[in-house]
NURO-15227 format. One record per residue: residue number from 1; residue in three letters; z, x, y of N, C-alpha, C in turn. Coordinates in nm, 3 decimals. Last residue first. Example, Ala and Ser with C-alpha at 12.3 -4.5 7.8 and 13.67 -1.06 7.14 Angstrom:
residues 2
{2, 'SER', {0.708, 1.285, -0.225}, {0.714, 1.367, -0.106}, {0.787, 1.290, 0.003}} {1, 'ALA', {0.780, 1.319, -0.569}, {0.780, 1.230, -0.450}, {0.780, 1.320, -0.330}} 
This chain:
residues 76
{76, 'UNK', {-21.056, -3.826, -6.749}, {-20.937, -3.689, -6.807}, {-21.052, -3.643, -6.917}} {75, 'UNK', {-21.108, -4.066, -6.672}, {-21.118, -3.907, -6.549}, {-21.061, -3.795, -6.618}} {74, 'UNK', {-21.037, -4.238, -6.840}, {-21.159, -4.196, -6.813}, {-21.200, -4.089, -6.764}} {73, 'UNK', {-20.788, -4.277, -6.785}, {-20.783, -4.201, -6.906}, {-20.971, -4.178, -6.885}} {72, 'UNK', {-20.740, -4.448, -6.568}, {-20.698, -4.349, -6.585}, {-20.722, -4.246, -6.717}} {71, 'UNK', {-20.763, -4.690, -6.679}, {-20.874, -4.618, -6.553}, {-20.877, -4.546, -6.593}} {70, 'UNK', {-20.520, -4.750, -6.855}, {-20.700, -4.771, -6.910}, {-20.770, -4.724, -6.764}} {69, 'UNK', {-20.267, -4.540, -6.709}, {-20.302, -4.640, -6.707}, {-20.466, -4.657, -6.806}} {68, 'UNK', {-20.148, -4.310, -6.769}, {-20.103, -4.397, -6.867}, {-20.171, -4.550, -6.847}} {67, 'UNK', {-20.189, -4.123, -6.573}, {-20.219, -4.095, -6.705}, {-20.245, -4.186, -6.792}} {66, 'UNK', {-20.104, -4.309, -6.340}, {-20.241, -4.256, -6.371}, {-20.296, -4.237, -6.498}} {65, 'UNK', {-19.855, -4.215, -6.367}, {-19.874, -4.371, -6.399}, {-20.033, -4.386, -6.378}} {64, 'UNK', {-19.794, -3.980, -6.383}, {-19.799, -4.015, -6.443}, {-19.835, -4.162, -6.503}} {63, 'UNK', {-19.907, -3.965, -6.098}, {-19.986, -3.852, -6.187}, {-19.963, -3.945, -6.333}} {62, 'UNK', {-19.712, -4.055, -5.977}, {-19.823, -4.091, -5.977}, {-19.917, -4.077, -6.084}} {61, 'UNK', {-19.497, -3.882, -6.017}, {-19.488, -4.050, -6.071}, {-19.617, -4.065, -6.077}} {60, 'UNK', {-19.558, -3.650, -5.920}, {-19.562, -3.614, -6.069}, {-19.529, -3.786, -6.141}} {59, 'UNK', {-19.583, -3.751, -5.632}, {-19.678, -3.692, -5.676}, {-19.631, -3.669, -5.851}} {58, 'UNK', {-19.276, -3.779, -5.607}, {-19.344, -3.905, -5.549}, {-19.501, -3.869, -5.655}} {57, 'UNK', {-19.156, -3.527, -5.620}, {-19.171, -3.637, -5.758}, {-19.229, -3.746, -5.716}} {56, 'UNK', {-19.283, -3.368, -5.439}, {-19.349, -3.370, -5.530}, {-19.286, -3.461, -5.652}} {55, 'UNK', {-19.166, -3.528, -5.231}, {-19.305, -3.560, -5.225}, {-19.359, -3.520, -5.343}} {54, 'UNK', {-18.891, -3.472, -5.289}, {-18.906, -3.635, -5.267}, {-19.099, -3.635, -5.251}} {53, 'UNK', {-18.920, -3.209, -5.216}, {-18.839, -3.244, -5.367}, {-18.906, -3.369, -5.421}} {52, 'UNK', {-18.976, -3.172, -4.979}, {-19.067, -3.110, -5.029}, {-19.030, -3.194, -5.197}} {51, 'UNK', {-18.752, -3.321, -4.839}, {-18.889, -3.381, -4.843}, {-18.960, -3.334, -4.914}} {50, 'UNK', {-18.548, -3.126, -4.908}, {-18.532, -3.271, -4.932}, {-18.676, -3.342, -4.948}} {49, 'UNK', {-18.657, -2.948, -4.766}, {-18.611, -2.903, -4.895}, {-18.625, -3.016, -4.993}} {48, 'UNK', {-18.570, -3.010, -4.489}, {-18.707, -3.016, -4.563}, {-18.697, -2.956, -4.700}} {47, 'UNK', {-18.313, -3.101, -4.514}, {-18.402, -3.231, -4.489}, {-18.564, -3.140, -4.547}} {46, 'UNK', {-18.177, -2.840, -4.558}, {-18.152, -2.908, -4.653}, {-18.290, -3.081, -4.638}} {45, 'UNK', {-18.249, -2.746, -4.321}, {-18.397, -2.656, -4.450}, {-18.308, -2.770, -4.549}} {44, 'UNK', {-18.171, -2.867, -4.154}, {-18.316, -2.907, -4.122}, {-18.358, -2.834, -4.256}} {43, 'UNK', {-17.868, -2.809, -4.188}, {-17.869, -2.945, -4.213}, {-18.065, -2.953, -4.167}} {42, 'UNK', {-17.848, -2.529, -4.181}, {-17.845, -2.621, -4.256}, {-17.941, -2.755, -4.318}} {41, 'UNK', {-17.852, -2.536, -3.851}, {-17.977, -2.481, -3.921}, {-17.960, -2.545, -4.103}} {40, 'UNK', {-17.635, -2.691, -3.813}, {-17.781, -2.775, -3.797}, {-17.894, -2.665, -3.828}} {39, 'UNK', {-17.451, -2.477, -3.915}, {-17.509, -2.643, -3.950}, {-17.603, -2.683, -3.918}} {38, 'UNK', {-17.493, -2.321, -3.682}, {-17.525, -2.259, -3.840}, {-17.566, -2.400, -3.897}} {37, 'UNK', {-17.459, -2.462, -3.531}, {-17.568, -2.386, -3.495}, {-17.617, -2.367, -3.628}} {36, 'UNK', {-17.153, -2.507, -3.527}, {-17.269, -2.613, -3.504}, {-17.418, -2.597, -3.526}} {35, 'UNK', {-17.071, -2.272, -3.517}, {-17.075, -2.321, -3.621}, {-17.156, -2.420, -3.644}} {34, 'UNK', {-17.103, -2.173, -3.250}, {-17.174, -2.093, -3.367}, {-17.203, -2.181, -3.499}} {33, 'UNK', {-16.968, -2.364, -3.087}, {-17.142, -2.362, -3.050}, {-17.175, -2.297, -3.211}} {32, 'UNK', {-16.733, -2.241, -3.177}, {-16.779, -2.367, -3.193}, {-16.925, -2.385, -3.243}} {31, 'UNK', {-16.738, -1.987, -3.111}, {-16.696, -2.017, -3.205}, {-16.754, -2.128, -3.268}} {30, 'UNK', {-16.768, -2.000, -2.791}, {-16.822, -1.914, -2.846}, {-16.812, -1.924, -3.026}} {29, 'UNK', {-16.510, -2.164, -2.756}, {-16.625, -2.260, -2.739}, {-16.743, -2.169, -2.788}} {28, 'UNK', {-16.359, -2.006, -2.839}, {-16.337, -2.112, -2.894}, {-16.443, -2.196, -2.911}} {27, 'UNK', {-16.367, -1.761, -2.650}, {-16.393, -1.751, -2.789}, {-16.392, -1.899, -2.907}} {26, 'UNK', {-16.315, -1.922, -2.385}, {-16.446, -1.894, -2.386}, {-16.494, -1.827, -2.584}} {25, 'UNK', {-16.076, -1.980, -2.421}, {-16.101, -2.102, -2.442}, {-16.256, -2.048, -2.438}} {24, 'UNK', {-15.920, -1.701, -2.469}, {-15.972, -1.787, -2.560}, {-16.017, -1.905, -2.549}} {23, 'UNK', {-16.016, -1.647, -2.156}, {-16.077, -1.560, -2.268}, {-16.070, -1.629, -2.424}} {22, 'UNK', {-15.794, -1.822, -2.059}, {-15.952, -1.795, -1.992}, {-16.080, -1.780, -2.161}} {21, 'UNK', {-15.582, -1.733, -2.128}, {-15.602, -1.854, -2.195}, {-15.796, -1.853, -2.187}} {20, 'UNK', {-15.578, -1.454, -2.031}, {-15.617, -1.485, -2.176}, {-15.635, -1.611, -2.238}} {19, 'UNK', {-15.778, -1.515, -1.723}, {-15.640, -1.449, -1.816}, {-15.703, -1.494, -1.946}} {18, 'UNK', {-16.030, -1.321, -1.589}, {-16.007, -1.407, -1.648}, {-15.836, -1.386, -1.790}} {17, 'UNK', {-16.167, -1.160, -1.369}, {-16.020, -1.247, -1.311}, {-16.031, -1.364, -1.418}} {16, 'UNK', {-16.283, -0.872, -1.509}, {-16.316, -0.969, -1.487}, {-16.214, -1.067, -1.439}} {15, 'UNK', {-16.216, -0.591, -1.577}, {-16.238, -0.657, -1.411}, {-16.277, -0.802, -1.454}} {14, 'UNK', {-16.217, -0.595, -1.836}, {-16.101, -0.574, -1.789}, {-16.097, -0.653, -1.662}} {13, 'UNK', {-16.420, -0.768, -2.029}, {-16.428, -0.653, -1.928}, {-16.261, -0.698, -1.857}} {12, 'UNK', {-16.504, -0.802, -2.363}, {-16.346, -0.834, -2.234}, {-16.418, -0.718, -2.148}} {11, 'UNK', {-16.671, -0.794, -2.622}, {-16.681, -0.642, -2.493}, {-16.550, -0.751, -2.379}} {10, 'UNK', {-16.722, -1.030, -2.766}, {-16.696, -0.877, -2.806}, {-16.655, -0.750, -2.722}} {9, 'UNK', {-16.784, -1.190, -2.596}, {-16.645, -1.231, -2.662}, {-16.593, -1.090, -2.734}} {8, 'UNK', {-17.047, -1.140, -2.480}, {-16.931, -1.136, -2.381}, {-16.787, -1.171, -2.467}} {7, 'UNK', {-17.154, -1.115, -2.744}, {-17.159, -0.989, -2.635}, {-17.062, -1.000, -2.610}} {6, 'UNK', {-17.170, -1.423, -2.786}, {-17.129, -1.263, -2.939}, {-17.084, -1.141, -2.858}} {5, 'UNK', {-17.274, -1.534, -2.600}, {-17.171, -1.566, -2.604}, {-17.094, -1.420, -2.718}} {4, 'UNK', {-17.583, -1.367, -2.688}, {-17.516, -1.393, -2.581}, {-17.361, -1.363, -2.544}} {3, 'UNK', {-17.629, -1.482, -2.959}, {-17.610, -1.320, -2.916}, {-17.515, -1.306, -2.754}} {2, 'UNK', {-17.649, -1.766, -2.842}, {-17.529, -1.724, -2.932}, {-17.496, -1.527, -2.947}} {1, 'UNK', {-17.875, -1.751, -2.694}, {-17.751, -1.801, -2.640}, {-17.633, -1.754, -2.724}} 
């Protein structure tokens, strides 16, 4: 969709019966959509980035309250 909108904002066909308000309200919303796009690609590697961070200190607490417990020193 965004290659798309990239085409038709890059190439104006002359024949087309669109004036220029036409043409920038289609680079605006071609603009928009982009930025939104980029963000929410963002905003899913910052959440799994987030989870990968939040599981391995969830995992290096453990580990350590393992270490430190009288069970725990048996298995080592």
């Amino acid at each position: 969709m965004l290659s798309a909108m990239q085409v038709m904002v890059s190439i104006p066909d002359p024949g087309l019966a669109l004036d220029d308000s036409g043409w920038r309200a289609i680079r605006q919303a071609s603009w928009g959509t982009s930025v939104v796009a980029i963000m929410l690609v963002l905003l899913v590697w910052c959440l799994y980035l987030g989870g990968v961070g939040c599981l391995l200190l969830a995992q290096f607490v453990f580990s350590v309250r393992q270490l430190r417990s009288p069970i725990g020193h048996r298995y080592v």
